[in-house]
C-alpha positions as CSV (number, residue, x, y, z in Angstrom):
1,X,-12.9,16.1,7.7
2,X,-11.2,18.9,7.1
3,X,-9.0,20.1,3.5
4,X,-5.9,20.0,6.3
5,X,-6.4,16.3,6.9
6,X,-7.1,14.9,3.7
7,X,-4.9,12.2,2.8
8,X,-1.6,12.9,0.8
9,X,-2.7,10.4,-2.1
10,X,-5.0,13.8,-3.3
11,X,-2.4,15.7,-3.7
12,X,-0.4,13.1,-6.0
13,X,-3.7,13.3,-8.5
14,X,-5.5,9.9,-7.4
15,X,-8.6,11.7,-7.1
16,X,-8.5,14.5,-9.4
17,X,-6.3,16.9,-6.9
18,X,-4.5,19.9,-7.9
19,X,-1.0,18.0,-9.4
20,X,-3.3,15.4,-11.8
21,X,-1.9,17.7,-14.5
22,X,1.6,17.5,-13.7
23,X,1.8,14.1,-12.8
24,X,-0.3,13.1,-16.9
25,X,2.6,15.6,-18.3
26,X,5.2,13.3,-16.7
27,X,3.6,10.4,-17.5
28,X,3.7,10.9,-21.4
29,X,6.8,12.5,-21.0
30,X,9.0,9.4,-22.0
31,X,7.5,8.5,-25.3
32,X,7.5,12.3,-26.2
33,X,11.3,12.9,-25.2
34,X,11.9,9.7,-27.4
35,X,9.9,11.2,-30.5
36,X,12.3,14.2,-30.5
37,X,15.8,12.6,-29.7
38,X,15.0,10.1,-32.6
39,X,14.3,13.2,-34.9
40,X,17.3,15.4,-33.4
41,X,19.4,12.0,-34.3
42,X,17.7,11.8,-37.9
43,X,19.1,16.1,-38.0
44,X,22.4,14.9,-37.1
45,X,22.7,12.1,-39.5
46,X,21.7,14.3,-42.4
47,X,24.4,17.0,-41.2
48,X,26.6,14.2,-41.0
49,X,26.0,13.2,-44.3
50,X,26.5,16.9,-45.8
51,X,29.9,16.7,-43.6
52,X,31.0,13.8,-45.3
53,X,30.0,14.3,-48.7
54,X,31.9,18.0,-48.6
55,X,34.8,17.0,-46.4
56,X,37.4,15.8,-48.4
57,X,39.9,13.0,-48.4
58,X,40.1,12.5,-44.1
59,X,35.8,13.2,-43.7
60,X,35.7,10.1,-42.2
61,X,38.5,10.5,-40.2
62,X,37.3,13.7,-39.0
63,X,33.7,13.0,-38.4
64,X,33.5,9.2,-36.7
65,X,33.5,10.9,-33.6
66,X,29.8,11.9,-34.5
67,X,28.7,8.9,-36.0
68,X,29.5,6.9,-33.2
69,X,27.7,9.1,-30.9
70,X,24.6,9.5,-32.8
71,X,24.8,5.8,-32.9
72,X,25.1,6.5,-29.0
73,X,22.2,8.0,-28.8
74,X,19.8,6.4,-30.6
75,X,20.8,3.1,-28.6
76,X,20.4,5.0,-25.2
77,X,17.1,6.4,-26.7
78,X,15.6,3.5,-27.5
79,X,16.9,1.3,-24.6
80,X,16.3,3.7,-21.6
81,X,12.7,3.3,-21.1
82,X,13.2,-0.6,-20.6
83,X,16.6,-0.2,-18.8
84,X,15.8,2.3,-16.3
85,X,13.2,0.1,-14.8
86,X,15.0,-2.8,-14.7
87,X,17.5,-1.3,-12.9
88,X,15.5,0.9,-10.7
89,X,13.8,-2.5,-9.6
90,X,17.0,-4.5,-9.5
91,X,18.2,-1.6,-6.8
92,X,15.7,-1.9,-4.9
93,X,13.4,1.3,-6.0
């Protein structure tokens, strides 16, 4: 057999091929993407809190804006590993 007529499955890192690498990179991708939007959202909240604490009488009127979208965030974080699925196999995918 020649390298030309190898199956396809090689290549996509069932046997060791040359894109095992990538495709273990995007495998723990998800759980590492979540560790740093929950710490970019933990950042946020503890700017928010500086922005409230120093913003005078309409802070809260000013800044709910970002408190509802860290809130946001931190749903979509948290949710999207379990949602994507679902839908992806709800579609069809």
């Amino acid at each position: 057999m020649t390298p030309f007529t190898q199956p396809i499955t090689i290549l996509a890192g069932e046997g060791g091929g040359m894109f095992s690498g990538i495709i273990g990179f995007l495998n723990k991708l998800p759980g590492e993407l979540k560790a740093v939007g929950l710490i970019l959202a933990v950042i946020c909240a503890i700017f928010l809190g500086f922005c409230l604490m120093g913003g005078g009488g309409q802070a809260i009127q000013k800044h709910k804006m970002w408190a509802i979208s860290i809130c946001a965030g931190i749903i979509l974080i948290c949710t999207a590993p379990t949602l994507v699925p679902a839908i992806a196999g709800a579609v069809g995918g």
